[in-house]
KENU-690597 format. One record per residue: residue number from 1; x, y, z of N, C-alpha, C in turn. Coordinates in Angstrom, 1 decimal. Example, Ala and Ser with C-alpha at 12.3 -4.5 7.8 and 13.67 -1.06 7.14 Angstrom:
2
seq;n_px;n_py;n_pz;ca_px;ca_py;ca_pz;c_px;c_py;c_pz
1;13.2;-5.7;7.8;12.3;-4.5;7.8;13.2;-3.3;7.8
2;12.8;-2.2;7.1;13.7;-1.1;7.1;12.9;0.0;7.9
This chain:
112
seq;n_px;n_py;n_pz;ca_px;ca_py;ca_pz;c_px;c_py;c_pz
1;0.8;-1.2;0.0;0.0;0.0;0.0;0.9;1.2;0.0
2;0.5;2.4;-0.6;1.2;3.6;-1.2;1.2;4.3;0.4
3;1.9;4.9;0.8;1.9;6.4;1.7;2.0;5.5;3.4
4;2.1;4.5;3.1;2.3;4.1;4.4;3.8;3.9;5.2
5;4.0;4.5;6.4;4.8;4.8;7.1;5.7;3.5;7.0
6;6.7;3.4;6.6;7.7;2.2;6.7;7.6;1.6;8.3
7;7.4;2.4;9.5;7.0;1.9;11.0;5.8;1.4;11.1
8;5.4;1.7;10.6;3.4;0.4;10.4;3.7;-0.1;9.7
9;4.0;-0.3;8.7;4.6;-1.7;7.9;5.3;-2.9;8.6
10;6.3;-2.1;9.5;7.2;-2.7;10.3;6.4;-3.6;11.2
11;5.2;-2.9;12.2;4.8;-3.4;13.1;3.8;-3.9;12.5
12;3.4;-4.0;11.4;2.2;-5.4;10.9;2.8;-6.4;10.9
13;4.1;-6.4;10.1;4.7;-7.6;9.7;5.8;-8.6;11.2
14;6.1;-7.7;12.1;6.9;-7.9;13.5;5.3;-8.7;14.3
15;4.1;-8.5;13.9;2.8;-8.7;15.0;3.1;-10.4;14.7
16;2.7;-11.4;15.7;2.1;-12.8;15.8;1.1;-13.2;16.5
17;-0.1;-12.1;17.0;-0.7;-12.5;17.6;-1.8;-11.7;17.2
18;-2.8;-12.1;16.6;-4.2;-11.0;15.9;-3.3;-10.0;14.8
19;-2.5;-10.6;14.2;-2.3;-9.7;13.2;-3.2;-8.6;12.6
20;-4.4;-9.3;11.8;-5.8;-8.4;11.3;-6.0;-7.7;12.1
21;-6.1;-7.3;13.2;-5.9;-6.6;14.1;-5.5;-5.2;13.7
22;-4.3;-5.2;13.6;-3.4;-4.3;13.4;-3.4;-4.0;11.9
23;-3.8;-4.7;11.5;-4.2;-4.7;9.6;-5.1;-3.3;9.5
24;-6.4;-3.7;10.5;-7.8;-2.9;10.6;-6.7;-1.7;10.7
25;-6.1;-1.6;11.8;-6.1;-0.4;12.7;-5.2;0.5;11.4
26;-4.3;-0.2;10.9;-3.5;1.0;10.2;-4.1;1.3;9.1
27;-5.3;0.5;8.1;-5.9;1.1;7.7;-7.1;2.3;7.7
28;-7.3;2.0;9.0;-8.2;3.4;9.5;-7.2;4.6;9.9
29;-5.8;4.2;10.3;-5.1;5.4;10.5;-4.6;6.1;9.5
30;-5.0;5.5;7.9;-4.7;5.8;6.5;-5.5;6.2;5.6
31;-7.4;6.2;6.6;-8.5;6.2;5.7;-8.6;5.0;4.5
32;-7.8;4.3;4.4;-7.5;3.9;3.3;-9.1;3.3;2.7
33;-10.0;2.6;3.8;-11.6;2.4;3.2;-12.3;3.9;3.5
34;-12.1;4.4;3.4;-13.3;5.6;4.1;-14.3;5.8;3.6
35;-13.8;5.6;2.0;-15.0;5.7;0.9;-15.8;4.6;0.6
36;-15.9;3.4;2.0;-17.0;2.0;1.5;-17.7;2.4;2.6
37;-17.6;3.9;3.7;-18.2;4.0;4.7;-18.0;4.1;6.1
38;-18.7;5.2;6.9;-17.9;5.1;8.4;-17.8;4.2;9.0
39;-18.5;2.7;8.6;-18.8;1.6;9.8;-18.0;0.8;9.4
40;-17.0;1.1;8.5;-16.5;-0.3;7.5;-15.3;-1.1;8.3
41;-14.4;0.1;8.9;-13.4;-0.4;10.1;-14.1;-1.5;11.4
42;-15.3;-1.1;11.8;-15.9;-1.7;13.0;-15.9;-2.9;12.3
43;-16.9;-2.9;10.9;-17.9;-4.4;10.7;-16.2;-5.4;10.0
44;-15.0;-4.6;10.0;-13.7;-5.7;9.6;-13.6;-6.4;11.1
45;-13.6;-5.4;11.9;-13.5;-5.9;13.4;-14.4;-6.7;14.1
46;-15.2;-6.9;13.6;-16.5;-8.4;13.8;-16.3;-9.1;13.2
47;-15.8;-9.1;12.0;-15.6;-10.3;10.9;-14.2;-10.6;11.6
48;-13.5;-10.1;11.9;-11.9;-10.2;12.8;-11.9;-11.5;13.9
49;-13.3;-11.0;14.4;-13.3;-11.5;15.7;-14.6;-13.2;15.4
50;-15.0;-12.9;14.3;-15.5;-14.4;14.2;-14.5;-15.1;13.5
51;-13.2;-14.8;12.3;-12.1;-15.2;12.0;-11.9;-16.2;12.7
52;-11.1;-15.5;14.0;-10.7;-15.6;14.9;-11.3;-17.3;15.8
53;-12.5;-17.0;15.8;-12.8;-18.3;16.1;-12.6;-19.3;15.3
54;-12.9;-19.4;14.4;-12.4;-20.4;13.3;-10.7;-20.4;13.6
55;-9.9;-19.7;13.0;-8.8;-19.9;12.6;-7.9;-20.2;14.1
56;-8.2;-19.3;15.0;-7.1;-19.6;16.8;-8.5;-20.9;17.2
57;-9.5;-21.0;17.3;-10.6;-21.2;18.0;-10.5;-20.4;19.5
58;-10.3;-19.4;19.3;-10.7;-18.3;20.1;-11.9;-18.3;20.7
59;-12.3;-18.0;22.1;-13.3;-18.1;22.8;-13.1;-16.9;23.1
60;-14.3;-16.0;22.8;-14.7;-14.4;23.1;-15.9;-14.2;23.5
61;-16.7;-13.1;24.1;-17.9;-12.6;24.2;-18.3;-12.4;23.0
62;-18.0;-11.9;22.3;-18.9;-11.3;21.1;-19.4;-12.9;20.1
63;-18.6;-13.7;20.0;-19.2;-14.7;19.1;-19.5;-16.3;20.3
64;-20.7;-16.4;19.9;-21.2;-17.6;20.7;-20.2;-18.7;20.3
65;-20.3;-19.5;21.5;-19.5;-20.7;21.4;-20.2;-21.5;20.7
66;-21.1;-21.9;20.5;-21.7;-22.7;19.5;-21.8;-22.3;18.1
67;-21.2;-23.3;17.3;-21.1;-22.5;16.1;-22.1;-22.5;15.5
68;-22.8;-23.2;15.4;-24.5;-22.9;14.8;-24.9;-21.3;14.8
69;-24.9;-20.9;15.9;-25.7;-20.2;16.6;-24.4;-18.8;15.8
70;-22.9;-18.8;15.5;-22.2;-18.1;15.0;-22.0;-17.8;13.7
71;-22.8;-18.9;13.1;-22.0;-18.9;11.6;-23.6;-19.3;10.9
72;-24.4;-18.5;11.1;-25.8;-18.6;10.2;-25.5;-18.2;8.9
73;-26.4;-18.8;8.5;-26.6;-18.6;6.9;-26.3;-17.1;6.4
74;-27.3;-16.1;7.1;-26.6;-14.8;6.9;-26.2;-14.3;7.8
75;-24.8;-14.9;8.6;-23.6;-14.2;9.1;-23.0;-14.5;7.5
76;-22.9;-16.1;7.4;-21.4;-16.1;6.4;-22.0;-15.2;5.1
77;-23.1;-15.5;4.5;-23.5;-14.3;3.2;-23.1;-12.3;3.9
78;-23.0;-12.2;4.8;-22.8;-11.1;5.3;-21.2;-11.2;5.2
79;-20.3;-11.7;5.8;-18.6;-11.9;6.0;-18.2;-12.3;4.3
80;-19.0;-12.9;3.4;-18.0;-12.9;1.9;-18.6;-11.8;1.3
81;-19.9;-11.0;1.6;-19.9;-9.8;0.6;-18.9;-8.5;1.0
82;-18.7;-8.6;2.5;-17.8;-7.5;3.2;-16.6;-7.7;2.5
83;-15.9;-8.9;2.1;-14.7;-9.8;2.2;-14.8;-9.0;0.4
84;-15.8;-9.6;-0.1;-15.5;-9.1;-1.7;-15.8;-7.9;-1.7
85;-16.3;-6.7;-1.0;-16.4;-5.3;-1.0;-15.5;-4.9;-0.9
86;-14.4;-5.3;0.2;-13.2;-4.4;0.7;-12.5;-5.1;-0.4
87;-11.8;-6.2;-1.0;-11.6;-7.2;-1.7;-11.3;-6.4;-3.0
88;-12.9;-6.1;-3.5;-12.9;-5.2;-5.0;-12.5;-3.7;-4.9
89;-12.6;-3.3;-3.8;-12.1;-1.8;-3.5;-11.1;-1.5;-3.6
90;-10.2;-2.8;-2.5;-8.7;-2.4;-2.8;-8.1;-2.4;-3.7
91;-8.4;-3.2;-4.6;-8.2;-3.7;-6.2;-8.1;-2.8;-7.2
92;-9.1;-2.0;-6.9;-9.6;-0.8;-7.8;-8.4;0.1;-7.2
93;-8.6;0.6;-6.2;-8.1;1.5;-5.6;-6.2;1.6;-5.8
94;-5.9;0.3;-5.2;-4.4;0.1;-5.5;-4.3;-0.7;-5.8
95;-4.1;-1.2;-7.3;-4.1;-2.3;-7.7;-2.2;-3.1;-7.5
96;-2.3;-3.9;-7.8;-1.5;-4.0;-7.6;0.1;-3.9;-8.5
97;1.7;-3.8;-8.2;2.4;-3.4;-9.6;2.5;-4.6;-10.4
98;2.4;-4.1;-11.8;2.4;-5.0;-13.1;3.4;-6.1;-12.9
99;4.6;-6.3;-12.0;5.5;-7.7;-12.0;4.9;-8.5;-11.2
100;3.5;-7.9;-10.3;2.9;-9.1;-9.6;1.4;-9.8;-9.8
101;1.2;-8.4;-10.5;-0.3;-8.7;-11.0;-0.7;-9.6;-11.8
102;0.4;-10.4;-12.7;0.0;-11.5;-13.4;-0.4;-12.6;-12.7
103;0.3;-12.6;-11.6;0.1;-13.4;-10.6;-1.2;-13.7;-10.2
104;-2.1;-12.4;-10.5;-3.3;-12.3;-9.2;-4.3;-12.7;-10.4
105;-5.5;-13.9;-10.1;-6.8;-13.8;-11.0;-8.0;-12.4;-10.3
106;-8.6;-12.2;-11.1;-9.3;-11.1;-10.7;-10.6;-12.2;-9.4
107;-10.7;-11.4;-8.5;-11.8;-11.9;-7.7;-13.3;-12.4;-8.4
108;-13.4;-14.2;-7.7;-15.2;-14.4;-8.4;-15.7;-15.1;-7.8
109;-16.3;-14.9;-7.0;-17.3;-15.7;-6.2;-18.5;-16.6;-6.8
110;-18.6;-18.1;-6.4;-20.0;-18.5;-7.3;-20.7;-18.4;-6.8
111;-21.9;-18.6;-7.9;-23.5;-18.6;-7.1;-23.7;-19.4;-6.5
112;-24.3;-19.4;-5.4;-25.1;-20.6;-4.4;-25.7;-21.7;-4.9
């Protein structure tokens, strides 16, 4: 990402523990979403925090320990459109440079 302080770079990539975390944070200290909305930083930080169960199996307040009860039909249709919002934005926004971009297929989600 363009304009960011080589010291937040430093401290995303030095983090081992809630990385995304720290992902969220320096992107709000860069605006870098501002234009998908004021709520956009919070609703990464709920999707952070159900991640989170899945990926550590983190036990938190905010997401029920049962996963039924965490991962309904429309939580996950809510976590892949956020995921392909921020996803398509960044894309647009900064894409990425031409020696790596061959690399990258454009994002496609299938239909249900």
């Amino acid at each position: 990402m363009p304009n960011i302080a080589e010291a937040d770079r430093r401290e995303i990539e030095g983090k081992k523990i809630d990385k995304l975390n720290n992902i969220i944070d320096v992107m709000r200290k860069y605006d870098l979403l501002n234009e998908l909305g004021a709520g956009i930083y919070d609703e990464l930080h709920i999707l952070r925090k159900f991640r989170n169960k899945v990926h550590i199996q983190d036990d938190n307040q905010d997401v029920p320990r049962d996963e039924a009860a965490a991962f309904t039909p429309a939580r996950c249709a809510w976590s892949l459109g956020l995921c392909a919002t921020v996803l398509g934005f960044l894309s647009q926004k900064f894409p990425r440079p031409a020696d790596v971009a061959k690399y990258v297929e454009p994002l496609r989600i299938p239909d249900a």
